[in-house]
C-alpha positions as CSV (number, residue, x, y, z in Angstrom):
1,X,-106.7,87.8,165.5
2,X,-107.7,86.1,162.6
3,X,-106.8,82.6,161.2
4,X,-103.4,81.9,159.9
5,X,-101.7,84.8,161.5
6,X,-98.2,84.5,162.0
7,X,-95.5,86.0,164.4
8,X,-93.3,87.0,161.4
9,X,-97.0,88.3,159.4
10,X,-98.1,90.6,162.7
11,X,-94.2,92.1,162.6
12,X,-95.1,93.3,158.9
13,X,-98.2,94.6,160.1
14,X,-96.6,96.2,162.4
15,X,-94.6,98.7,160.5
16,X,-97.6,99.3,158.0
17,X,-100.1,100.3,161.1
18,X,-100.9,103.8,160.2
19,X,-101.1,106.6,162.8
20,X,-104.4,106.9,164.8
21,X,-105.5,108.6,168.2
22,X,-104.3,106.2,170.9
23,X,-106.3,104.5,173.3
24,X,-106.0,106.7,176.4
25,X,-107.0,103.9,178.9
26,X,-104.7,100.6,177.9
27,X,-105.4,98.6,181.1
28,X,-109.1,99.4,180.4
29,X,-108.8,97.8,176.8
30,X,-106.7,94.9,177.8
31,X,-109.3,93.7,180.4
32,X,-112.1,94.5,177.6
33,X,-110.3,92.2,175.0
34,X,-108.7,89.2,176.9
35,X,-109.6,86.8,179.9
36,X,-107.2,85.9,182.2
37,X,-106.0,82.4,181.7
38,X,-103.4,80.0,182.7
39,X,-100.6,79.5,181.1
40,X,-100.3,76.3,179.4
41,X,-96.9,75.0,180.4
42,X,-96.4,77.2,183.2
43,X,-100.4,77.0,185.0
44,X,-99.1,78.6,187.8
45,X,-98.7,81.8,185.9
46,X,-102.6,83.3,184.7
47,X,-102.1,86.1,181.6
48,X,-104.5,88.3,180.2
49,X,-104.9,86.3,176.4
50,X,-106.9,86.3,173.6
51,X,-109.2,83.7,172.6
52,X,-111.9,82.5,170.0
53,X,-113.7,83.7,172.8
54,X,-113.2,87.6,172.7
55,X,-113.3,90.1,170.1
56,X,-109.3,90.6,169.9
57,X,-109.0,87.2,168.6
58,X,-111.3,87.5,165.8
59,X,-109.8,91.0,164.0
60,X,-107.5,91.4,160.9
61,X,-104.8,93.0,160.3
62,X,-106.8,95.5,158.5
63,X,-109.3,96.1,161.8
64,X,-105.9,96.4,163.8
65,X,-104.8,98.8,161.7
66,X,-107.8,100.9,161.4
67,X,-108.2,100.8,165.3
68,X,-104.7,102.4,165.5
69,X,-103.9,99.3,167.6
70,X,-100.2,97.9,167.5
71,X,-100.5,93.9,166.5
72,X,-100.8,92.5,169.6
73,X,-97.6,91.0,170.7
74,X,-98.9,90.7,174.2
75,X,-101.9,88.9,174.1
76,X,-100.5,85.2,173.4
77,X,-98.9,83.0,175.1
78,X,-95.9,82.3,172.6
79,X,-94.0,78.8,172.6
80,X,-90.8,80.2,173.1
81,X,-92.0,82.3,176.3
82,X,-93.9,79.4,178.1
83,X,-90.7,77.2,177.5
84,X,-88.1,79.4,179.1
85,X,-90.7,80.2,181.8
86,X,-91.0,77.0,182.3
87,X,-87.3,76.5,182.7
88,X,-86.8,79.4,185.2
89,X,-89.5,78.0,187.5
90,X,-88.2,74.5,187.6
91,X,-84.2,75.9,187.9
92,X,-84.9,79.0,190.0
93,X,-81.2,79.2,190.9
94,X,-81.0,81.0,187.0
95,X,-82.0,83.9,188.9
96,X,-82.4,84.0,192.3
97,X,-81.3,87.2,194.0
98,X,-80.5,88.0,190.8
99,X,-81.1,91.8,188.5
100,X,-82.8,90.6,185.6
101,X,-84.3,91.7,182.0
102,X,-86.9,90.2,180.0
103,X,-86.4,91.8,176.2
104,X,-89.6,91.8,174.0
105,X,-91.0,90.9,176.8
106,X,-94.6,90.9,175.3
107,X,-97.1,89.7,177.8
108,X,-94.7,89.7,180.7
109,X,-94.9,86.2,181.4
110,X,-91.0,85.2,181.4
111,X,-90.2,88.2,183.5
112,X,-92.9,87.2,185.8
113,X,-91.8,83.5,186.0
114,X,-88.7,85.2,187.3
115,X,-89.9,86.9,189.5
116,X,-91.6,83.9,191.0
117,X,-88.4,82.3,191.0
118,X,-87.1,84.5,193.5
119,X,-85.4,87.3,191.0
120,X,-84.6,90.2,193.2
121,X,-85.9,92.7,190.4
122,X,-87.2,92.4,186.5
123,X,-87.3,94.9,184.0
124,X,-90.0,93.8,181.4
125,X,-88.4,95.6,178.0
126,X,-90.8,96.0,175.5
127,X,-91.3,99.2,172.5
128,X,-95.2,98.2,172.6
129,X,-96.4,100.4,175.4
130,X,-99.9,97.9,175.4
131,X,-97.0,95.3,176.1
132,X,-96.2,96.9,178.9
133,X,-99.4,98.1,180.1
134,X,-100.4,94.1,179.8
135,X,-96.9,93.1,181.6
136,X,-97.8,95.1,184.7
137,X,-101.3,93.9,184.9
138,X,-100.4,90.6,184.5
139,X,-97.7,90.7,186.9
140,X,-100.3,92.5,189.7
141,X,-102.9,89.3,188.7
142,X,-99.4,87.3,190.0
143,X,-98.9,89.0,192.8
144,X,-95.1,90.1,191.8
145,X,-93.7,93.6,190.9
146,X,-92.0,94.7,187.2
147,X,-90.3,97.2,185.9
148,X,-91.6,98.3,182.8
149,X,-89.6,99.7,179.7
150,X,-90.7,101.1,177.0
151,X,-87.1,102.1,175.1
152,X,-85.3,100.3,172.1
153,X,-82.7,98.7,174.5
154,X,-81.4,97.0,171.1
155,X,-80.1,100.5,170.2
156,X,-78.1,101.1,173.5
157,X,-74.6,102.1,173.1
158,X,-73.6,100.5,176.6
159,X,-74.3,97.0,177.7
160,X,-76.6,96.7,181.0
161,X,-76.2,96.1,184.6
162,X,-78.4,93.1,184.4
163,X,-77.4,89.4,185.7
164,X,-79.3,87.8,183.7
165,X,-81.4,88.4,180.1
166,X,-84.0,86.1,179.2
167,X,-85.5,86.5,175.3
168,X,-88.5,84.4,174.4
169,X,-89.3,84.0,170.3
170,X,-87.4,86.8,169.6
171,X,-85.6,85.6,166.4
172,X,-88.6,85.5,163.9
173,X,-87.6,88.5,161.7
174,X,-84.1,88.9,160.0
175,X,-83.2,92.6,161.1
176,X,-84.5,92.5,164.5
177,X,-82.8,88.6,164.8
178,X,-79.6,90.3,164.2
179,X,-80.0,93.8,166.2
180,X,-81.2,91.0,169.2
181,X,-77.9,88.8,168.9
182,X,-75.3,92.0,168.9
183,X,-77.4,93.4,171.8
184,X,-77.3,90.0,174.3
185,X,-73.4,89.4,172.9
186,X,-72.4,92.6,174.3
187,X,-74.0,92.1,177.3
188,X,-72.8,88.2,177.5
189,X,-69.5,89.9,176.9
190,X,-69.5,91.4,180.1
191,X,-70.6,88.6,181.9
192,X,-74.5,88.2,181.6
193,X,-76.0,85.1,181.6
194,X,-78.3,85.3,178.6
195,X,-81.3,82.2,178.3
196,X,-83.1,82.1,175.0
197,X,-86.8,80.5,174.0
198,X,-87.3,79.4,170.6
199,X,-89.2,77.4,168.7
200,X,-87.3,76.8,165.5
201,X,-87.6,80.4,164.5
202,X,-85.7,80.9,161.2
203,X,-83.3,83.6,162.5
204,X,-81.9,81.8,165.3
205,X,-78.2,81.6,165.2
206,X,-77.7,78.2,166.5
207,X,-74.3,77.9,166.3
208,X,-73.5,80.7,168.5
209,X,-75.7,78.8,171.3
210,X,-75.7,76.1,173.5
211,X,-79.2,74.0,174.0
212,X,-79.5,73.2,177.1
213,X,-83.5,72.0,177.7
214,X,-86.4,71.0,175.8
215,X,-90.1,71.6,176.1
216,X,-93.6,70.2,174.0
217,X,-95.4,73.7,174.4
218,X,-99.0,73.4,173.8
219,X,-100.1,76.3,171.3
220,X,-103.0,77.8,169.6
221,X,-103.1,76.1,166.2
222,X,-104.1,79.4,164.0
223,X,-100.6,80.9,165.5
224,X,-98.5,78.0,164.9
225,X,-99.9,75.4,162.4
226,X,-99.9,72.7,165.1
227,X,-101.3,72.4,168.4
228,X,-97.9,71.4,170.5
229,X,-94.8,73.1,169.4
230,X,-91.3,71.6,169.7
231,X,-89.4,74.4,171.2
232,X,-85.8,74.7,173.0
233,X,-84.4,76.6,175.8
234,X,-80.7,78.0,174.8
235,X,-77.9,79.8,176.3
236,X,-75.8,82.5,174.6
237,X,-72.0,81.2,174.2
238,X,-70.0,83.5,176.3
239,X,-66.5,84.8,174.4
240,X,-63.7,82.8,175.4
């Protein structure tokens, strides 16, 4: 994806990508531009990633743009999504027999770590329709089933019917940090149990939280500047 590219530098390129044809086949392109590899922290989980080895890896934000293609979310393996997928694995009573939503769900791999935890169903949320396309793949490669959505849940009116929300590295952008918080208080307000990832993301409101776990999550250097990244697992203070 090119050196040096951050989470918070792919969200700006994401509202400059111009308007181009789409690519018709998205499963077709995802397989083209990734290998399937094992998740760090979680190796019982294989995604469909980027590396130094494929051509994904390797464009700029100018090629992404040109190519029409939204940045791609989807094709990493973030630190805050291998955490709290760690975390649902390894406490699968979080969500077993449980309704359950992964938001920005990117490549799907927290929704399918809860699904391997014995969730009864997942929603995989995400506006990128490639993040969604890769979510379902991905979750086929696992041998579970997700439900795939494609609307701005973060501008519903009415909270959800889900047990439980899990967010990984959601909090890297001011405006979406705070549409993000009002969206899983409302739903924590009703009784949700909502499970954050984050590794130290500016936005995160930490005093509205409660950490309960913490992970070394082994990362690509050119995404994070280091090649393990401290990250937390955290639960969203219910109203008294």
């Amino acid at each position: 994806m090119g050196p040096g590219l951050r989470r918070d530098d792919i969200e700006n390129r994401r509202r400059m990508t111009p308007d181009h044809p789409p690519i018709t086949d998205k499963t077709a392109f995802i397989r083209a531009n990734t290998r399937l590899r094992p998740v760090p922290l979680a190796p019982e989980i294989v995604l469909h990633v980027a590396d130094e080895a494929v051509p994904l890896w390797h464009k700029t934000e100018e090629e992404l743009g040109e190519a029409g293609l939204p940045p791609p979310f989807w094709a990493f393996a973030w630190a805050g999504g291998q955490a709290l997928g760690r975390h649902i694995l390894d406490n699968a009573d979080l969500v077993r027999g449980k309704i359950v939503l992964d938001l920005a769900s990117g490549s799907g791999l927290v929704g399918i770590a809860a699904m391997k935890a014995g969730a009864t169903a997942v929603t995989v949320a995400d506006i990128d329709s490639f993040a969604c396309a890769a979510a379902a793949l991905n979750a086929t490669e696992n041998g579970v089933t997700l439900a795939t959505c494609e609307r701005d849940l973060l501008g519903a009116d009415e909270p959800g019917a889900w047990d439980v929300i899990l967010a990984g590295d959601i909090f890297y952008e001011r405006d979406t940090a705070q549409r993000a918080f009002d969206f899983l208080s409302g739903n924590a307000a009703r009784g949700a149990t909502v499970l954050i990832g984050d590794p130290g993301r500016s936005y995160l409101p930490r005093d509205k939280l409660r950490r309960i776990a913490d992970y070394s999550v082994p990362v690509t250097r050119d995404l994070e500047d280091t090649e393990i990244k401290q990250t937390a697992v955290w639960s969203l203070l219910q109203p008294a």
